[in-house]
N, C-alpha and C positions, 0 to 999 in steps of 0.2 A: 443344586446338584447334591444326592443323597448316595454316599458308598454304602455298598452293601457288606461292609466287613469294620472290623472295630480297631486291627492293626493300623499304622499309618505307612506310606510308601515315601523316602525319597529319592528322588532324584539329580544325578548329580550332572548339571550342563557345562555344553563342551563342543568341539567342533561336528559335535554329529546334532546338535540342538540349543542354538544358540538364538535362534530368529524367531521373530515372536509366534509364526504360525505353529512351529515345531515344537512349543515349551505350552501352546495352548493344547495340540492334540497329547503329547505327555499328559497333561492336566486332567481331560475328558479321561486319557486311559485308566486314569488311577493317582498319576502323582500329586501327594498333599502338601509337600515342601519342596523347595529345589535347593540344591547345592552348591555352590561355585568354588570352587578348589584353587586358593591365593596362590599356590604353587607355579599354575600355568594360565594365569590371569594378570593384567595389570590395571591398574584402576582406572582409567577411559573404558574397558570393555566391562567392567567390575560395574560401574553405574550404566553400559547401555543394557549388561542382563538384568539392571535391576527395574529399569524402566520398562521391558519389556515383560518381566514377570507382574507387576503392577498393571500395565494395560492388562492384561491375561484375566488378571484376577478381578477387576472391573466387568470385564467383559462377560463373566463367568456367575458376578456376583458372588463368588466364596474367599474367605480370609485364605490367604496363602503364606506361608513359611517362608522364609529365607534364610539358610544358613554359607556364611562365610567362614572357608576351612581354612586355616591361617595354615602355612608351611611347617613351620616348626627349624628347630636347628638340622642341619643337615651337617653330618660329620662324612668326608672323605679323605680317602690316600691324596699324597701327590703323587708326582708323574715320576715313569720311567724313559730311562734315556733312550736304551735299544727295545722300546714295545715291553709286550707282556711279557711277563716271569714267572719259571715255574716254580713253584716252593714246593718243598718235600717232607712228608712226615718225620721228625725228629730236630731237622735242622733248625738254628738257631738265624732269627730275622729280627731288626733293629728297626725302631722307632722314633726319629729324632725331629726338634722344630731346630734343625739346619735346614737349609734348602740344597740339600745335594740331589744328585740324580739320579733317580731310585732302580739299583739293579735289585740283583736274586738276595742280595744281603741287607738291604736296609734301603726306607723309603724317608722322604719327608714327611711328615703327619703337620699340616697347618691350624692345628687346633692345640694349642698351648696348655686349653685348658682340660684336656686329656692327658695330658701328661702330668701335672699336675693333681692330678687326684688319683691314676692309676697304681693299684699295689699289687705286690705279689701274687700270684694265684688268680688274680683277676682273667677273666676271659676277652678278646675281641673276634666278633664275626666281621669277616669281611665277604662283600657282594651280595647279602642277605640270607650268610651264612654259610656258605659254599666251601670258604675255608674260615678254619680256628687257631687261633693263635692263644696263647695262654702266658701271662705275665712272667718272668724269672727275675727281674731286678728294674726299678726305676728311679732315676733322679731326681727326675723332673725336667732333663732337660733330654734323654734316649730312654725308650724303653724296650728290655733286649726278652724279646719272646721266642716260644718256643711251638714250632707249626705242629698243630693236633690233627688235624684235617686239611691236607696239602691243596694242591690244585694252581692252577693259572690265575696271574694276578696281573691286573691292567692299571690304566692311568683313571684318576677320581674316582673309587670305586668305594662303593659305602662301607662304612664302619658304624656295627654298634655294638654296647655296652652294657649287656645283662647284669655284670657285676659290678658298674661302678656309677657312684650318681656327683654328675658335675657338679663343680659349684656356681658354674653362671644358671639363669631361669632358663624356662622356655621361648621366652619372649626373646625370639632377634631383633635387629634393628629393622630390618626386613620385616619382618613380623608386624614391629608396631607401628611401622608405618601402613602397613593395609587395613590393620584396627582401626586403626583414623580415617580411614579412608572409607571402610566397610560401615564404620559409627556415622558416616557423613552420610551415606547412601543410605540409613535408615532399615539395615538389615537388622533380621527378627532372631538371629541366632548368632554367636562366636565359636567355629569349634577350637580347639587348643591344643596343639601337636604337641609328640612326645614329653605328657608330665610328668614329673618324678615325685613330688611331693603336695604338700596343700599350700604352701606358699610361692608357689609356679601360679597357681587358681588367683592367691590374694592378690598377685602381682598383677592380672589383667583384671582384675573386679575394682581396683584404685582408680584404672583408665575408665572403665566400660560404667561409674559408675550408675548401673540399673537401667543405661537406654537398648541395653539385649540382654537375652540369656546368655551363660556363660556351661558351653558344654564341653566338658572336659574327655580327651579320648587317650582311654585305657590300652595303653598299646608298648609299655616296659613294665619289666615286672617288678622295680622299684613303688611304681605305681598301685599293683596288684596290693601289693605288702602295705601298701596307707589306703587301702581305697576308699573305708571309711574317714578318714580326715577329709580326704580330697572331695569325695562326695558329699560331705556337709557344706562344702562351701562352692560346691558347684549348684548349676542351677537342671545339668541333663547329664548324661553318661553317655560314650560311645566304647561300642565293645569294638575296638579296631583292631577286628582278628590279623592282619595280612603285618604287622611290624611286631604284633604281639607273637604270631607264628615262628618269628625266627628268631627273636630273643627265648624262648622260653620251650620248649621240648613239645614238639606237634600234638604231642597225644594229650598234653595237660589240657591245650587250648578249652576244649570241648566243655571241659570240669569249670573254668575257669567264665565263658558262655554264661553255664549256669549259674554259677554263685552269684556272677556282679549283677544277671535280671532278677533275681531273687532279692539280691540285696536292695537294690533301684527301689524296688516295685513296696518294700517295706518302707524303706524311708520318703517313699512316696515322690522319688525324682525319676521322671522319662528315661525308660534305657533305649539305645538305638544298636542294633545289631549290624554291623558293616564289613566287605572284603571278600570280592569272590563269591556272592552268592546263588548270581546265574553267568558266571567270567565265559562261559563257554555260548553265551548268548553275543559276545561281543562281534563271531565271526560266522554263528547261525542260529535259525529262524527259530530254533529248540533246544532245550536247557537237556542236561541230562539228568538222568534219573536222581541221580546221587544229588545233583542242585537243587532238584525239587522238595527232597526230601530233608536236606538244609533250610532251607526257607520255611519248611513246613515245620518244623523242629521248633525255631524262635518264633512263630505262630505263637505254636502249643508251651511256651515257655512262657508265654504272656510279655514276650516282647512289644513294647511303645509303637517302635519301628521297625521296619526294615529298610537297607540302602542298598541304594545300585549307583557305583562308582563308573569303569569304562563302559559298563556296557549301554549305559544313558550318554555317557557322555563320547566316548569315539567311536562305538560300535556300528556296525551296518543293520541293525534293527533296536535301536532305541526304544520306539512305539512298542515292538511287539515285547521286547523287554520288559516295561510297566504292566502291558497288559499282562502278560505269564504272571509276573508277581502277583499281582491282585487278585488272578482268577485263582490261583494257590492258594494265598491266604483264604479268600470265600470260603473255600471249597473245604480246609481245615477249620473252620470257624462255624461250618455244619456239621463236625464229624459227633458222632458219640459219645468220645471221649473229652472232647474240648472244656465243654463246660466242667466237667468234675477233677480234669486235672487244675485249671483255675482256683476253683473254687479250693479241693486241698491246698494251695498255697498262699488261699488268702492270710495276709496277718491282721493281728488283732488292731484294731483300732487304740491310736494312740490317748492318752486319758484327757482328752479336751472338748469340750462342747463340741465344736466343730466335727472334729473327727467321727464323734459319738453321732450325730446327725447323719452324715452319708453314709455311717453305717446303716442305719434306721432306715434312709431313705431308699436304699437298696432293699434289704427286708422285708421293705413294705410294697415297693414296686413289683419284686417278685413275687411274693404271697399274691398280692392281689391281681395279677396282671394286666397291670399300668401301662398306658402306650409311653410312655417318657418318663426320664428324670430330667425337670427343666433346674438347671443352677445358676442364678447371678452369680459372677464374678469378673469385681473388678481389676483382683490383685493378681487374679490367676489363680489363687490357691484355691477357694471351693471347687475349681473344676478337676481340679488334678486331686483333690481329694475325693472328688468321686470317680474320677477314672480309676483311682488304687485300689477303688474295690470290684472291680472288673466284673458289673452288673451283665444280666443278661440284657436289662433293659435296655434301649437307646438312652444317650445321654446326649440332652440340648445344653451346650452352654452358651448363656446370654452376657457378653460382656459390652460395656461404652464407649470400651477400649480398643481402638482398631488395632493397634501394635501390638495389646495381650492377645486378642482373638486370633492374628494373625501367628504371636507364638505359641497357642494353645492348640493349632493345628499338630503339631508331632505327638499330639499329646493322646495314648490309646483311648477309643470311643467316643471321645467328645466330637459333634457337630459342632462346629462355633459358629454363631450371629450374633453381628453386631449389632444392639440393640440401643436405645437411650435406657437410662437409668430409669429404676419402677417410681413413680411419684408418690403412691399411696399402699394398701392392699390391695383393694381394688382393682389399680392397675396393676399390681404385679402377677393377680390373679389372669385377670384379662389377657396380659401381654404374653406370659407362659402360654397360658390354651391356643391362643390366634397365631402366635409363631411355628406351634406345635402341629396344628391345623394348618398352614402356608407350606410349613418345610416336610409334610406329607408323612407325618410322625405319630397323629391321632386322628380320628373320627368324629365328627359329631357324636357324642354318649358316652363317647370313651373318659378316661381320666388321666391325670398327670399328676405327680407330685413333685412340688416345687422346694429348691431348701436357694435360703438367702440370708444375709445382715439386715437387718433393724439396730438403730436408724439407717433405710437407704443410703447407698453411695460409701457408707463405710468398708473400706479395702478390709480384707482376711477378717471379718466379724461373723462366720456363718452362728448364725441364733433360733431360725426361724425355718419350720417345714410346714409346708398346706398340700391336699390334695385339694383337686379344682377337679370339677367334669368341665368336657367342653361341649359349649351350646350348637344350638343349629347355625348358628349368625359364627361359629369358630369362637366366639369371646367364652369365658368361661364364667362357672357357677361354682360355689361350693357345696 
């Protein structure tokens, strides 16, 4: 199964596609990873999707993705005694870890450790921002605010925190217990709610140590403010517009889009753009214009991926949901402009043999017009090192590794096949052309160029580029 686009699609399963027939026709539509969101999962349903995406992907014969979305901390009000309360602009409302019963004056807040780090001036949205409250004095044990943005206020209703960064991690208890859970079932991905800093990342990379990626989603703007720490020691990015949206002023979002795929794509880590991308697909058969033109957007920005949240996963057109996405991306990825907006962003190659390679390899594919760039990679890294230069050419990657292949799916451009490792040149020549020739990437005559590590099987060593033609019999010649 060969996509005809170089972005990758995920999708996120859920009561609208849970069963293995409906996560295979997802698959055929376009989707390259799936998603499973810890939040409204338990771990018995957590390992039947994952058994179900494995049959799929047998059945299909292509590496498939899995990413498990941990919750994250969830911060809410406590309750009111007589229902919802209105608060009013100016008025003064209190914040206490008593458990009294929360009228127009003051609530319970069962999160200690909000109180605790809150200062003056500090901002909280409550309900996803609908109303604002703004610090005037705190203890640590009542914090007495001051309402910016009034409005009706009910029982557990969210609270966040644009201006203050807790001091417990990301990681709840909750949390680390479906890591263990998700690390059991042998998923290909971790994503990682609400991070604030780069030691929220350290703290799940001590658990996860190296049996998944660790992708971190960009979704406070404490975050924003470290993102290069954070992204050094992640292993993917998610732009998680829809919590970033209401910590941070609607209109930055968009700026904000651009920097982190720009920044991603330089330090050469996966970005995934996520929230609302076709949300009006959840309740019909067609996206609006304005959706389409989103999607097309992180296309043209050289986004990794794109995700679809409810509308894969509760929506009443699933299917047609993948499919709009994909035939969008195609359809941007023939435009005009695509290639020379690219290509202006490409950056320079970092000063290492390797990097210096898939520059070259690119270079030379384009110049000469090569049906492939075939890359061994075991560690991962040579493939994503050539996906960073976001070739016109198709990119094969050949890895041993079912679990990389299977993470290298999010990853932009790359086809992965699982291959055994190359035993000589010879074979490694052979094996590029004949996979290349099978997975319907080259011709008989045509050529490939190949980049790998010498001596074979050594992980992150690329050293070594060959162009190869390929023969009549598919094996190849130099």
């Amino acid at each position: 199964m060969r996509r005809n686009r170089k972005v990758k699609i995920l999708a996120t399963l859920g009561p609208s596609s849970s069963d293995e027939d409906q996560i295979s026709r997802l698959h055929v539509a376009g989707a390259d990873v799936f998603r499973i969101n810890m939040s409204h999962t338990n771990h018995d349903k957590l390992r039947e999707l994952v058994t179900n995406i494995r049959a799929v992907e047998t059945r299909h014969g292509r590496p498939i993705g899995i990413l498990a979305d941990l919750q994250g901390p969830k911060l809410r009000l406590g309750t009111f005694a007589n229902g919802p309360q209105m608060l009013t602009i100016g008025q003064r409302f209190s914040l206490t870890n008593e458990r009294v019963d929360g009228d127009a004056t003051a609530v319970h807040l069962p999160h200690p450790e909000i109180l605790e780090a809150l200062r003056p001036g500090h901002r909280l949205l409550i309900d996803d921002g609908k109303l604002r409250l703004r610090v005037i004095s705190c203890d640590g044990q009542v914090a007495v605010t001051e309402v910016e943005i009034g409005g009706k206020v009910s029982d557990r209703k969210g609270v966040s925190l644009p201006d203050t960064i807790l001091a417990t991690g990301a990681l709840t208890d909750k949390d680390h217990a479906d890591l263990l859970a998700a690390l059991d079932a042998d998923v290909d991905w971790i994503a990682l709610s609400f991070v604030q800093r780069p030691e929220d990342v350290a703290d799940v990379r001590k658990v996860v140590r190296g049996k998944c990626g660790i992708m971190s989603k960009i979704e406070k703007p404490q975050a924003v403010e470290r993102l290069d720490e954070i992204m050094e020691l992640s292993d993917a990015i998610m732009v998680a517009r829809g919590d970033l949206g209401v910590e941070m002023p609607l209109e930055a979002v968009p700026g904000i889009q651009k920097r982190i795929t720009r920044a991603c794509r330089k330090a050469g880590k996966p970005v995934v753009v996520a929230t609302q991308m076709l949300e009006s697909m959840i309740q019909s058969p067609v996206p609006t214009r304005a959706e389409v033109s989103d999607v097309a957007t992180a296309v043209f920005e050289g986004a990794d991926a794109v995700m679809l949240s409810a509308e894969s996963a509760a929506g009443a057109y699933p299917v047609e949901a993948v499919t709009t996405m994909s035939r969008v991306a195609e359809e941007v990825e023939k435009n005009e402009y695509f290639l020379s907006i690219l290509n202006a962003q490409r950056p320079e190659p970092q000063q290492t043999g390797a990097d210096v390679i898939s520059s070259a390899a690119r270079q030379i594919a384009e110049t000469l017009g090569l049906a492939a760039i075939v890359c061994f990679t075991s560690s991962g890294a040579t493939g994503i090192r050539a996906s960073r230069e976001r070739p016109n050419t198709p990119i094969i990657a050949l890895s041993p590794n079912r679990a990389m292949a299977r993470r290298l799916a999010v990853v932009w451009g790359l086809h992965c096949v699982v291959s055994d490792d190359a035993r000589n040149l010879d074979d490694l020549v052979d094996r590029s052309c004949r996979i290349a020739y099978q997975e319907g990437f080259g011709r008989p005559g045509q050529r490939v160029i190949i980049t790998a590590g010498v001596p074979f099987g050594t992980p992150g060593a690329t050293n070594l580029i060959r162009i190869a033609f390929i023969g009549a019999d598919g094996l190849g010649g130099i």
